[in-house]
C-alpha atoms as a printed R data frame, in Angstrom:
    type eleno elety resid chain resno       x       y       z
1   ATOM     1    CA   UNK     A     1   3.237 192.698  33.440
2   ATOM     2    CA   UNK     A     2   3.424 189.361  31.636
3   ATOM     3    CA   UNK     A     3   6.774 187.967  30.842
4   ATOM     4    CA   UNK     A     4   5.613 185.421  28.375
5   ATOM     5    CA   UNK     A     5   8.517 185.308  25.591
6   ATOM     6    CA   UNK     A     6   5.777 185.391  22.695
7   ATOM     7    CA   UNK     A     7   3.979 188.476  24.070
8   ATOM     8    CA   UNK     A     8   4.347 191.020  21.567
9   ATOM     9    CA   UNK     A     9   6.223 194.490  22.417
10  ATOM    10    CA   UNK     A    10   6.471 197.809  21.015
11  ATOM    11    CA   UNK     A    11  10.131 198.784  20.057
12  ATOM    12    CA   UNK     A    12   9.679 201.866  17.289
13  ATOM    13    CA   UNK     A    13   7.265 204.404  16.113
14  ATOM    14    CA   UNK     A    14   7.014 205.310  12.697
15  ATOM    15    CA   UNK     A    15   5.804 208.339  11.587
16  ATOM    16    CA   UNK     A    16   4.430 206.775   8.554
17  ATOM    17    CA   UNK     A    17   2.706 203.530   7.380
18  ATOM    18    CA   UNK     A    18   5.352 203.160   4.336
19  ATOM    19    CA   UNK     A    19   8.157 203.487   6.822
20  ATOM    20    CA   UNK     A    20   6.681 200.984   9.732
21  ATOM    21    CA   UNK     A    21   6.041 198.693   6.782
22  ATOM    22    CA   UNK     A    22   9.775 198.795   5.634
23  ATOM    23    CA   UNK     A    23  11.152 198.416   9.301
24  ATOM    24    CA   UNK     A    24   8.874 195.373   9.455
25  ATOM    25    CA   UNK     A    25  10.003 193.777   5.953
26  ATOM    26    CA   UNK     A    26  13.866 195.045   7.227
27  ATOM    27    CA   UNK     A    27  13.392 192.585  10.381
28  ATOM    28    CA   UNK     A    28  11.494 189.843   8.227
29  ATOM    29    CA   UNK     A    29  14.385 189.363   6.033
30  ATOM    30    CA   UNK     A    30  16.619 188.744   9.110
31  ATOM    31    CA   UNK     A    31  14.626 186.034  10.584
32  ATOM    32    CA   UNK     A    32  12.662 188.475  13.254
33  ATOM    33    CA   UNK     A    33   9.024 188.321  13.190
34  ATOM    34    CA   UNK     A    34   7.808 191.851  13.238
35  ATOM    35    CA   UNK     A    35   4.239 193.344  13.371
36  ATOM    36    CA   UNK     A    36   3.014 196.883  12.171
37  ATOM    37    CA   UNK     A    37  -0.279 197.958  13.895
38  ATOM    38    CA   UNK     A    38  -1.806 201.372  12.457
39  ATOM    39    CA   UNK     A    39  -5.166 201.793  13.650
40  ATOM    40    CA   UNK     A    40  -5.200 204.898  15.623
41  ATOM    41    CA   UNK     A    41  -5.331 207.002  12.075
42  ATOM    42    CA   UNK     A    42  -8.276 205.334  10.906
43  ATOM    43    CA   UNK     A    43 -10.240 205.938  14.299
44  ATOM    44    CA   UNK     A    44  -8.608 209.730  14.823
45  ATOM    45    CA   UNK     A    45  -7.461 211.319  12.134
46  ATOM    46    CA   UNK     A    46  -7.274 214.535  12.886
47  ATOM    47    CA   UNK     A    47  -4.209 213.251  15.770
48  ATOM    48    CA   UNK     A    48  -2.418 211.599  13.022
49  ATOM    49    CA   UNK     A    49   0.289 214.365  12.702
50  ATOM    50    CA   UNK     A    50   0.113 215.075  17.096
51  ATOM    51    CA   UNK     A    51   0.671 211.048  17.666
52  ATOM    52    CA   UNK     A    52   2.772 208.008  16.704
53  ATOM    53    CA   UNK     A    53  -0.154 205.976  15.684
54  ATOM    54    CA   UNK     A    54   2.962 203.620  13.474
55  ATOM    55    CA   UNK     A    55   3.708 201.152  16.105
56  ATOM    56    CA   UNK     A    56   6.513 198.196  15.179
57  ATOM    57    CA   UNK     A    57   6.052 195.370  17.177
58  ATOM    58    CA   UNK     A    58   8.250 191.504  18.098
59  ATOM    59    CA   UNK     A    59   7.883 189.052  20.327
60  ATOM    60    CA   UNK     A    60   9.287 189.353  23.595
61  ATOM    61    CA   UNK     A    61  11.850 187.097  23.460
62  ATOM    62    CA   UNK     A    62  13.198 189.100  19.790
63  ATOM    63    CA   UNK     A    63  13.441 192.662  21.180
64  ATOM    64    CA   UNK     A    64  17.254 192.867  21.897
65  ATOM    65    CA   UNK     A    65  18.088 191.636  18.318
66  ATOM    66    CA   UNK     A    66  15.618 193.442  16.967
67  ATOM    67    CA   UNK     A    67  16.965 196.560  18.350
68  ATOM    68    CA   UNK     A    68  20.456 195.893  16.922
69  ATOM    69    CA   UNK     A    69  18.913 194.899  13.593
70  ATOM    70    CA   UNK     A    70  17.387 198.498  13.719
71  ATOM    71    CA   UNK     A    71  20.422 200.433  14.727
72  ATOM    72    CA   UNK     A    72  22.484 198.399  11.806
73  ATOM    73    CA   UNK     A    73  19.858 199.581   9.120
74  ATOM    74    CA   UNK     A    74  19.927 203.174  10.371
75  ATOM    75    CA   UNK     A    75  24.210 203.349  10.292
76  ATOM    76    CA   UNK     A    76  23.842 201.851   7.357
77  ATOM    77    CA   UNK     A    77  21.466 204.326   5.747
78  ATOM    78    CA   UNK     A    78  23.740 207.116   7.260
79  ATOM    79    CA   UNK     A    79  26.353 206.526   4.319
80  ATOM    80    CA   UNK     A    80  24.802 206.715   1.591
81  ATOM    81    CA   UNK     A    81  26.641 208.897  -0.586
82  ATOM    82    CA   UNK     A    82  23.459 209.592  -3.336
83  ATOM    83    CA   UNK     A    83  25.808 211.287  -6.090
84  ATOM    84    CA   UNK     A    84  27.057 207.761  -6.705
85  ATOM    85    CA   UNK     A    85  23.297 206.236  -6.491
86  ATOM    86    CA   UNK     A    86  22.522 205.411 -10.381
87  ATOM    87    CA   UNK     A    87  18.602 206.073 -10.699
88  ATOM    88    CA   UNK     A    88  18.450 204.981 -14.611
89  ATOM    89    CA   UNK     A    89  18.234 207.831 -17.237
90  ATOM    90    CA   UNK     A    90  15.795 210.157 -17.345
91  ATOM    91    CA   UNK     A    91  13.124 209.804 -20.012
92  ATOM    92    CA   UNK     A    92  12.808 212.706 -22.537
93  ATOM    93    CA   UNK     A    93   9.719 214.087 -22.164
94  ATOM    94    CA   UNK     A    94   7.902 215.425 -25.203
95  ATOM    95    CA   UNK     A    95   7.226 218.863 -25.565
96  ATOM    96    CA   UNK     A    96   3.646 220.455 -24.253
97  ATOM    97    CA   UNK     A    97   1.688 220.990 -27.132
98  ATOM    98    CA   UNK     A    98   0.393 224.195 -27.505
99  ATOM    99    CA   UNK     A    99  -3.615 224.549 -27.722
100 ATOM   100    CA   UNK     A   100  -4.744 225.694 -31.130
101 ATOM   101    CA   UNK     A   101  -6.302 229.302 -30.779
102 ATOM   102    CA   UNK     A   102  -9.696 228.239 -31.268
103 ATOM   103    CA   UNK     A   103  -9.708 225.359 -29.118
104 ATOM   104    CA   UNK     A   104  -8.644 228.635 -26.458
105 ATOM   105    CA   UNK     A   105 -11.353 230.861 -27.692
106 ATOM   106    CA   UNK     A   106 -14.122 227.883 -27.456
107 ATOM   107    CA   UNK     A   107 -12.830 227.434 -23.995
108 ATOM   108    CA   UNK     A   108 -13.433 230.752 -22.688
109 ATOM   109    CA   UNK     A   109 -16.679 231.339 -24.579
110 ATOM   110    CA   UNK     A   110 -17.998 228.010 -22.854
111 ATOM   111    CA   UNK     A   111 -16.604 229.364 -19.178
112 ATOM   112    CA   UNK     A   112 -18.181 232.767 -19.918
113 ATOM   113    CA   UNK     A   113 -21.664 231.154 -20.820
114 ATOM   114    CA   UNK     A   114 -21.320 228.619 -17.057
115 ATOM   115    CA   UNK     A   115 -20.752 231.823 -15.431
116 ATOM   116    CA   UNK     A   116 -23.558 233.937 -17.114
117 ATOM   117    CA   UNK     A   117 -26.168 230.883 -16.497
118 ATOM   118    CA   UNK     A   118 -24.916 230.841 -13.357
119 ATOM   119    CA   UNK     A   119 -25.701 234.428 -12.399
120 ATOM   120    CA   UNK     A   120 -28.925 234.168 -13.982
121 ATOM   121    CA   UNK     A   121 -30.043 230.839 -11.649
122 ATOM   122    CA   UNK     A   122 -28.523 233.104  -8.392
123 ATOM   123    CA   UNK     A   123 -30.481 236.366  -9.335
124 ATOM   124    CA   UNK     A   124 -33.627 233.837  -9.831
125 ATOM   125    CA   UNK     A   125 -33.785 232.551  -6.555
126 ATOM   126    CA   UNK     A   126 -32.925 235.898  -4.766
127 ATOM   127    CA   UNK     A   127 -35.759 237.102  -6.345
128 ATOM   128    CA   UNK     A   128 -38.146 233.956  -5.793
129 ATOM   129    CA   UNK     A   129 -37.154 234.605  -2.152
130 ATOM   130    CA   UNK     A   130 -38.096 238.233  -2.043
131 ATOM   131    CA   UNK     A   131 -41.514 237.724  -3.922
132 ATOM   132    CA   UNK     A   132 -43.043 235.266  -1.199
């Protein structure tokens, strides 16, 4: 095992690539250089959800403030009280307008004709199949 100070070492999992991406900008802004790698989802996909394919990574030499930097965010994040959060007011949004009835009628008539054609094409090749 190498004990080079700049060897980089893995200190978190994220369970997504927004959140190992945040970590990394959190320990950025302190002065801690701090990689995400993610490459395990693009290779395996289907062991996304069964693995921690988020890995945040610092150099050697960073891990113990990292750490701390880490645990500071996440007590701080614990106190959030969101009923005093202000998220901006919320944007009337206009009524749904209501489809004119023949807009509705044209609508189904069109669906009704896809469908028909489309039984037509099926009972055409079922019987093409049956001739030969």
């Amino acid at each position: 095992m190498s004990t080079d100070p700049d060897t980089l070492v893995d200190i978190q999992n994220a369970s997504s690539e927004f959140e190992a991406s945040v970590l990394v900008e959190a320990l950025k802004a302190e002065g801690v250089p701090a990689f995400s790698v993610a490459n395990a989802g693009a290779w395996l996909q289907w062991e996304v959800l069964a693995s921690q394919p988020f890995r945040i990574s610092v150099r050697r030499q960073d891990v113990e403030k990292a750490r701390k930097i880490l645990q500071s965010i996440k007590a701080d994040s614990v106190d959030i009280d969101w009923n005093e959060v202000d998220v901006g007011a919320m944007a009337d949004a206009p009524a749904p307008q209501k489809l004119p009835r023949f807009v509705k009628s044209d609508m189904m008539r069109t669906a009704m004709l896809v469908a028909g054609l489309g039984l037509v094409v099926l009972w055409m090749v079922l019987n093409a199949r049956n001739a030969h």
